[in-house]
N, C-alpha and C positions, 0 to 999 in steps of 0.2 A: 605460461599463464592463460594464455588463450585457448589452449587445447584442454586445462582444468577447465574450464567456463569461468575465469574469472572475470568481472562485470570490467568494461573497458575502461570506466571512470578510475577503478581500485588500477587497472595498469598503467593509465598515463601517471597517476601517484605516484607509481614505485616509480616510475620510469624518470619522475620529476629528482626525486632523491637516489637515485641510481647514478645520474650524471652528477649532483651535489654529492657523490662518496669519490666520482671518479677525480675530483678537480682537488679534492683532498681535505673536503670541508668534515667537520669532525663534529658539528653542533658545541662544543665546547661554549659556556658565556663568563668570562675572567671577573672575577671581584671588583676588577679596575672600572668594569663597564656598570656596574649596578648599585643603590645605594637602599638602606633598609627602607621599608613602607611601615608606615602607621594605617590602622584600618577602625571603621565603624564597629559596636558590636550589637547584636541581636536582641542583647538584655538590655540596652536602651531606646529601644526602637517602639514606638507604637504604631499599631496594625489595628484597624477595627475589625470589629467580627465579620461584618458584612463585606471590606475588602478581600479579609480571607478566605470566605466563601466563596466568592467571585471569582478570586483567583482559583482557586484550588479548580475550579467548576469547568476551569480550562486547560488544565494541565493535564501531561501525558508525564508517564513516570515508565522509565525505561531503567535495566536492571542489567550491568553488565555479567552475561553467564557464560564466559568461554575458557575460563582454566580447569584445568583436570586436578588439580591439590596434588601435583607431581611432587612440590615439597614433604608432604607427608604422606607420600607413597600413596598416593591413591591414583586413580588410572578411567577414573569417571568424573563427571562435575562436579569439582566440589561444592556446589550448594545444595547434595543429596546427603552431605554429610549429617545426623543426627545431633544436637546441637540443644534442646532443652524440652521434655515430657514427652519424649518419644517425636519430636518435629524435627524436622529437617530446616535448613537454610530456607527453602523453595515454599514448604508448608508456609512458615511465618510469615513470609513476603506475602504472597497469593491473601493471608488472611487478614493483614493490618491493610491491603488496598481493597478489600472487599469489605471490611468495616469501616473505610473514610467515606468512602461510597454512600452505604446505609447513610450513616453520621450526616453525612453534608449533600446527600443526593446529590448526587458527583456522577459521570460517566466515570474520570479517572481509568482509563486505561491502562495497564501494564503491558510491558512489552518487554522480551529476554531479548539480548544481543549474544547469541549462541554461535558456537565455534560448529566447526564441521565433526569435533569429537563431541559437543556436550548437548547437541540437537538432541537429538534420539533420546535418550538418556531423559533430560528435561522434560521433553513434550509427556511425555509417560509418566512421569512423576503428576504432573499438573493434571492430566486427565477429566483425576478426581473432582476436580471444580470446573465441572460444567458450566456456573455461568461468570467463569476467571475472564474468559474471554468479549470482546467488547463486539458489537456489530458492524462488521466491515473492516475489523483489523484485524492482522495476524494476531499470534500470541508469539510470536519471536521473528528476526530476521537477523541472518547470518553474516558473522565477520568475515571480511576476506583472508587471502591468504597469497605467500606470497615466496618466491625461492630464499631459501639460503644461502649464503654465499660464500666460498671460499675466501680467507684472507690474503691468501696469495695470491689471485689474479680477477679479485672479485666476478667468479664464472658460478653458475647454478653447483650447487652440493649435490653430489650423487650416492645414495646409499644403498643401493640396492638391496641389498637382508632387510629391509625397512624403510621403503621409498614413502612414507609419510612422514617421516623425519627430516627428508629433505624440504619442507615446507615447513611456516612459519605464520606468525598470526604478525598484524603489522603492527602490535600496540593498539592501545586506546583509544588512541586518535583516528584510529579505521572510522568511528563511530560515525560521523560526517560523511565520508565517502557512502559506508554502506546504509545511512539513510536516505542519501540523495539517489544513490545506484537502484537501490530497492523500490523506488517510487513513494516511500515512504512519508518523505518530508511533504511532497507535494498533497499524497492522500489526508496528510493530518492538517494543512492548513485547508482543503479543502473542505472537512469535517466540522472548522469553525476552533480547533484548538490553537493555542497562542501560545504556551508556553511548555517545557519539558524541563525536566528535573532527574537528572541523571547521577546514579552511584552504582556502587560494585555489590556485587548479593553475596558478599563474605561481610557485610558491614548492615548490622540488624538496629541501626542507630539511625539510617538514614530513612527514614519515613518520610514518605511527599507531607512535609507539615503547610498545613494552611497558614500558620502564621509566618515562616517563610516565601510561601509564596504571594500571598499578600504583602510584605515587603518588596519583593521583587519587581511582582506587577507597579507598584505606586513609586519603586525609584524611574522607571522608562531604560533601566538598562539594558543593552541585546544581550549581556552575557555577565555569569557572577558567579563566584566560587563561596563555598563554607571554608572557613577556615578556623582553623583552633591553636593556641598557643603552643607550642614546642615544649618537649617535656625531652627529660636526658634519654628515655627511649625513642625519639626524634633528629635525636643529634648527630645520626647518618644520613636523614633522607634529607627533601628536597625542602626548597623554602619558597616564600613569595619575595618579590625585591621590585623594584622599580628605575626603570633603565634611564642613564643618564643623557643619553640621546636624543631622546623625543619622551620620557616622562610615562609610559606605560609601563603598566605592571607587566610582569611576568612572573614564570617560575622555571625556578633554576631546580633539576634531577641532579639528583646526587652522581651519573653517568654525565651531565655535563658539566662539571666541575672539575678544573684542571688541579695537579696534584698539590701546587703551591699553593692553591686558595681551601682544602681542603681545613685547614683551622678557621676561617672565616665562616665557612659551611656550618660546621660546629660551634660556633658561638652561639646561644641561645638567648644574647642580652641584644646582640647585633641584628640578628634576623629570627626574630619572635615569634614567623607564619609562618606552619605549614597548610598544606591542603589533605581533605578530610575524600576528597575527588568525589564530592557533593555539588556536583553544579548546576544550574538554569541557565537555559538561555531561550531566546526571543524566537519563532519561527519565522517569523518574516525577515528578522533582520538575518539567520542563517542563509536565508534561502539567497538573499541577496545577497549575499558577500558571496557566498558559493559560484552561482548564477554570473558574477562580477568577473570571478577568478577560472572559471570553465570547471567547479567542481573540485578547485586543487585548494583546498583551505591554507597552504604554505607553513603550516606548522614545522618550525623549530626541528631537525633532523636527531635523533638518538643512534648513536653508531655502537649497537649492543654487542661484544665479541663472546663467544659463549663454544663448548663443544657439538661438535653436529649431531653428538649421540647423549645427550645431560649426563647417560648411567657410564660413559665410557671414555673416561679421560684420555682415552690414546685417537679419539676419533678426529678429523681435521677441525681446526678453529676455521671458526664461519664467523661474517657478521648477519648480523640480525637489523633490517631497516625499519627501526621502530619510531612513534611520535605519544607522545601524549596528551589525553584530552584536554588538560585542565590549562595546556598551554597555547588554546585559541583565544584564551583571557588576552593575550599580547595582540588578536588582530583586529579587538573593534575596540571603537575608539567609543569612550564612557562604559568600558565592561569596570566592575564592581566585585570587591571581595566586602567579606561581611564578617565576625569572630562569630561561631556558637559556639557550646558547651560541650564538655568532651562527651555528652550523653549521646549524643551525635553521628559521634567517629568512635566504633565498636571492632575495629576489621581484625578478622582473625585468616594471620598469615600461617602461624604455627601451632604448634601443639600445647605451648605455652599459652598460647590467648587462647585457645580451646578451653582448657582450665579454666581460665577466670571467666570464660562466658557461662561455662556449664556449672560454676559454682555458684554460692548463693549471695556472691559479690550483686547480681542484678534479678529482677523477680518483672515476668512477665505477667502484665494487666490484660483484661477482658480484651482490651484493645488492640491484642499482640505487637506491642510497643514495650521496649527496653529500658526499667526502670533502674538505675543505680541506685542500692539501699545503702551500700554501706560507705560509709565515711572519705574511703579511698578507693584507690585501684591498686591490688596488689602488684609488684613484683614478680613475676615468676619465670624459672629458667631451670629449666628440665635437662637431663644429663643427654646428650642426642644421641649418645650409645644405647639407650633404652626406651625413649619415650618419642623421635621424633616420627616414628611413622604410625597412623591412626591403628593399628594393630597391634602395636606393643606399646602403645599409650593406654588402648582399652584394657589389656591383659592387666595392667596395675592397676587399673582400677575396676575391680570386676562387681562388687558394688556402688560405685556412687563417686563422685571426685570429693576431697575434703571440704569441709567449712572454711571460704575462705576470707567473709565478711571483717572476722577483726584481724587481717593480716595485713603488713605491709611490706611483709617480700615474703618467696620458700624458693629455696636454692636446692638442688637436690643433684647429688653426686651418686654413681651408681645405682646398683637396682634394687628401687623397695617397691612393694606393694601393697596397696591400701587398702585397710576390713572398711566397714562402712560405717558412717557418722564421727568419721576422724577431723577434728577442730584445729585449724591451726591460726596463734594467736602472736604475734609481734613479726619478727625477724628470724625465720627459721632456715637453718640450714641442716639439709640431711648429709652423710657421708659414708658410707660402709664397704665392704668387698663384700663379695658374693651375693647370693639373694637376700633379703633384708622384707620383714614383714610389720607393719604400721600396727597394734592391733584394733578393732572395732571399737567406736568411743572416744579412741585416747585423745590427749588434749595435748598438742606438744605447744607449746611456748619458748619464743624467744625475747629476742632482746624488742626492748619500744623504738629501736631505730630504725 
């Protein structure tokens, strides 16, 4: 790690959770230890205009940009991916924080937390908005990185035919390390901002809103999540809960969930929160629990086991030392969750939520801000033999993705492709062999369920 350049803060890190992998700690947290949380929510909150102002006036809004959309085959950042009137991911962002600015004469700085694969990439995309960037701050600073490990004798992975492959991004939770390491944390309290507002740039929901950040500024919390109610396409990931111990929130990953408590995980009456990994927290209070802890925020360990090579199941299982951000909620004491609206949490992992974002389920305002128009959120579950990598997703749809405002599922078997201005209306399920063609117009309808 040293011979990479990697910042010495990011290596006493690993080195921290290196010896907690070697003692045989597993970050696992048991059902027995946690009991469900009740939370505030946002639509009962009042915020005046002028708090929000204020607040907003001090916030730094940083954008997590270091995956490649390796899920759907893509091999560059996915927030270059093209996404609604010819914009990208990176377009929208750049242009909803350049109009809260105007709006509320805001400095509002953006900042990318770019990987060593999606720099390059990024910075060149953004270019074009010359005045994207703020005076005296970057426009991104870089996640670390960090070996792989064999599971056999937890020793560095070697891969020679592909020696970037033996490296690994550290999770989310880098975000800490690589804004203290960076100088970063310190430049932005020195600038006079107070507050950051942090989400992932596959999630076109999470806008720095002034009326949440005026909530935030007026609780005096150092740290607070968005969170939204659990819906049955939630009922694998992670949840909020609050530990029986000492009474703080957390959050339990669906990677630390031991096999028995896996129907608990799944309950959606039992634990009602997930996280939306919308979060604020307080710069001073970071700096000082950092400062406190020499830099190590002691985040909750992720023991990820995964292949060395993703495309090459025969390659050795590694683990992967990951943490995530949303679970620094458990190190200060008065951090704060909050429920908003699923308007919110937009994140598009697959090529399924590609569909409903590029469809006319949502209509983007002046404001480049994600409107929900229609009634629902469809359903939708694409055949992965044909649609799941962004090249033979676009192939089917070569004009336009269907109408998918009155729908509420489209299940699709096999491979069809879509003319353009095709409506789909209830409960649709496609099925066919061979190639299969939708034609222009048509109106398929299913059932109201």
């Amino acid at each position: 790690m040293l011979e990479a350049g990697v910042d010495p803060v990011a290596i006493e890190t690993f080195a921290h959770y290196y010896r907690l992998l070697e003692h045989g700690e597993t970050g696992m947290v048991p059902e027995a230890t946690i009991e469900p949380v009740d939370i505030e929510s946002l639509a009962d909150v009042e915020v005046p205009d002028d708090v929000a102002a204020d607040a907003i006036g001090r916030t730094v809004a940083i954008k997590l940009n270091g995956g490649l959309g390796t899920s759907m085959g893509m091999d560059r950042a996915k927030s270059l991916l093209c996404v609604r009137r010819g914009l990208s991911f990176l377009d929208i962002i750049a242009r909803q924080a350049l109009h809260l600015r105007q709006r509320y004469d805001a400095r509002l700085p953006l900042l990318l937390m770019n990987s060593f694969r999606t720099s390059a990439d990024t910075l060149h995309a953004l270019a074009r908005y010359e005045d994207l960037a703020v005076e005296g701050l970057p426009l991104e600073f870089l996640q670390n990185k960090e070996p792989k490990l064999l599971t056999a004798d937890l020793t560095p992975a070697s891969w020679p035919k592909d020696p970037d492959l033996e490296w690994c991004p550290p999770g989310h939770g880098d975000l800490y390390t690589a804004l203290r390491g960076s100088g970063l944390l310190d430049r932005l309290i020195e600038q006079g901002y107070r507050y950051v507002f942090v989400s992932n740039s596959d999630n076109l929901g999470a806008v720095p809103d002034p009326r949440v950040a005026g909530w935030f500024a007026a609780s005096g919390a150092p740290f607070a999540i968005e969170a939204v109610r659990r819906t049955a396409s939630d009922r694998k990931g992670g949840h909020f809960a609050r530990r029986r111990a000492d009474g703080r929130i957390v959050l339990r990953e669906t990677a630390q969930t031991l096999p028995e408590d896996r129907e608990a995980l799944a309950d959606l009456d039992r634990h009602r929160f997930t996280s939306t990994n919308n979060l604020w927290f307080d710069l001073h209070a970071m700096k000082a629990v950092l400062d406190e802890r020499d830099g190590i925020l002691g985040l909750p360990l992720i023991r990820n086991v995964k292949h060395l090579d993703p495309a090459d199941p025969d390659s050795p299982e590694v683990v992967q030392i990951e943490t995530a951000m949303g679970a620094a909620i458990e190190v200060f004491d008065g951090a704060r969750l909050i429920e908003v609206g699923r308007d919110r949490f937009i994140p598009v992992k697959t090529t399924n939520d590609l569909l409903v974002l590029r469809s006319d389920v949502y209509e983007i305002g002046d404001d480049f801000a994600l409107t929900q128009v229609a009634s629902g959120v469809p359903y939708v579950d694409l055949d992965p033999g044909f649609y799941r990598t962004i090249n033979e997703f676009d192939k089917r749809f070569p004009d336009g993705e269907p109408l998918l405002s009155r729908s509420t599922s489209l299940r699709i078997r096999g491979d069809w492709t879509f003319g353009r201005g095709v409506q789909v209306v209830g409960a649709v399920e496609l099925d066919g062999r061979g190639a299969q063609r939708v034609a222009p117009g048509e109106v398929l309808a299913g059932s109201d369920d």
